[in-house]
KOLKOLDO-292874 format. One record per residue: residue in three letters; x, y, z of N, C-alpha, C in turn. Coordinates in pm, whole numbers, plus 32768, in hexadecimal, padded with zeros to 4 digits. Atoms other than C-alpha are relative to their C-alpha. Layout:
ALAXYZXYZXYZ ...
This chain:
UNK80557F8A80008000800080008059807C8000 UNK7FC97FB3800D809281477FB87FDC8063806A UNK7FEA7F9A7FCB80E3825C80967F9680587FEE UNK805E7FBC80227FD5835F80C4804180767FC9 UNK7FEF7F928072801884A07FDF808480748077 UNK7FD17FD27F93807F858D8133804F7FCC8026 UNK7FAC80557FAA814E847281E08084801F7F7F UNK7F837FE580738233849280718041806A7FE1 UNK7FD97F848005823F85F5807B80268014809D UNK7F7F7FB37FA182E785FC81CA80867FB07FF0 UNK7F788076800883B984CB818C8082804F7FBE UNK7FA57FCD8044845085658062802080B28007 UNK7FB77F567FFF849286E980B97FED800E80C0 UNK7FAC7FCB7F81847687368240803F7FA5805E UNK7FCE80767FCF84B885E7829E80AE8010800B UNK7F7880118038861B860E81F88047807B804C UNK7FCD7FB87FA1871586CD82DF8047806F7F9A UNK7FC97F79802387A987B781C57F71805F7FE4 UNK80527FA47FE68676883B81AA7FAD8038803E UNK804B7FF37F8885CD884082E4803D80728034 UNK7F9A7FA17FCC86FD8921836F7FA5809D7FA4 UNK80537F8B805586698A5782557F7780288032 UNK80957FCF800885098A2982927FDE802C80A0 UNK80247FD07F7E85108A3F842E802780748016 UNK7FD77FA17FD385F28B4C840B7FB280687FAE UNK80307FC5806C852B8BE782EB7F428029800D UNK80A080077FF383BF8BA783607FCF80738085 UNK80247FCD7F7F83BB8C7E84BF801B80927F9C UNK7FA67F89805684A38DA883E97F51801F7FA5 UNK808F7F9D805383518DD882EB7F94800F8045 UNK80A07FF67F9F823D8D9583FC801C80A98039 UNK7FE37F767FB482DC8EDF84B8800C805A7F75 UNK7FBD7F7F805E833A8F8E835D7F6D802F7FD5 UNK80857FFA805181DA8F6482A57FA87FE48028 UNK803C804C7FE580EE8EB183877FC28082808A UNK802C7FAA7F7B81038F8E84F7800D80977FAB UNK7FD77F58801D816190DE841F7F5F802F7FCF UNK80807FCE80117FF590C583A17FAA801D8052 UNK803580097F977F7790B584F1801E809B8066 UNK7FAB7F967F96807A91C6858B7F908083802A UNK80727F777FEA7F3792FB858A7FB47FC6802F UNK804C803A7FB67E759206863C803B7FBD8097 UNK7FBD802E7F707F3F91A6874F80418079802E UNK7FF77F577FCB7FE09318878B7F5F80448044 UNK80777FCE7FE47E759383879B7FE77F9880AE UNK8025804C7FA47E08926B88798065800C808D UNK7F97801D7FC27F5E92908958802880C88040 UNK7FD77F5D7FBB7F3F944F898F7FDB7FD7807F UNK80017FDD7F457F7994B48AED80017F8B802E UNK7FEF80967F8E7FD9933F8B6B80B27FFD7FD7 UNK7F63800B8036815B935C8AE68044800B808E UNK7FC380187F6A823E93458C00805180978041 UNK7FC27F717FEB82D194DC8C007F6A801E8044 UNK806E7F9E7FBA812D95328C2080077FB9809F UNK7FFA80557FA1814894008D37802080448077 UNK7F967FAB7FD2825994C68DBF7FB1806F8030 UNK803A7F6F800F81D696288DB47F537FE3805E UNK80687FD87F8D808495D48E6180367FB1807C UNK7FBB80527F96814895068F7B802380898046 UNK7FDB7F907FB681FB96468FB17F9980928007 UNK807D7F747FDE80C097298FB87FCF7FD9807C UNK801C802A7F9E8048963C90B78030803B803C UNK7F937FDB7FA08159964C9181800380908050 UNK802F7F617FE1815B97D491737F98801A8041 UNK80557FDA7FD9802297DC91C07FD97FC5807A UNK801080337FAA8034972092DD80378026806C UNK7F9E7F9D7F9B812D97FC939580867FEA7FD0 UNK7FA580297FFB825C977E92ED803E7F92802E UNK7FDD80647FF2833596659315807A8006806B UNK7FA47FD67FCF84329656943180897FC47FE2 UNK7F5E80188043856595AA93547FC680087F67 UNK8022801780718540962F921D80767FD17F90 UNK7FAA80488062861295AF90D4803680737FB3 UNK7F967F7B8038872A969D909980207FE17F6D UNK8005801B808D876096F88F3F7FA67FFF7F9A UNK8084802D8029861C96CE8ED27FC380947FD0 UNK804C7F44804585B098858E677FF77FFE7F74 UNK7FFB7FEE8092852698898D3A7F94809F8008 
């Protein structure tokens, strides 16, 4: 009985180690180039004011507003 159609098409190309090496390194490389870049105005959108500087910045409004902090993190004046 012959091989099903799929089972032959991995045998003969990712099966085979010179070309398996290309395609793992090759398959993640276009998902991020062409795949998430179509997405990128939908996940910025979805992701305002949660970034880890705004994170930051209302942590230290808290804080302020709480009376201050009594060791604060020198260096830190923006």
């Amino acid at each position: 009985m012959a091989f099903p159609f799929w089972t032959n098409v991995l045998n003969y190309t990712y099966a085979r180690g010179f070309i398996r090496i290309p395609i793992v390194l090759v398959v993640p490389i276009l998902f991020n180039k062409y795949v998430l870049y179509q997405y990128e105005g939908a996940f910025q959108s979805w992701n305002a004011g949660h970034n880890q500087k705004d994170i930051w910045n209302r942590l230290q409004a808290k804080v302020a507003a709480e009376g201050g902090a009594e060791g604060e993190v020198e260096g830190d004046a923006e």
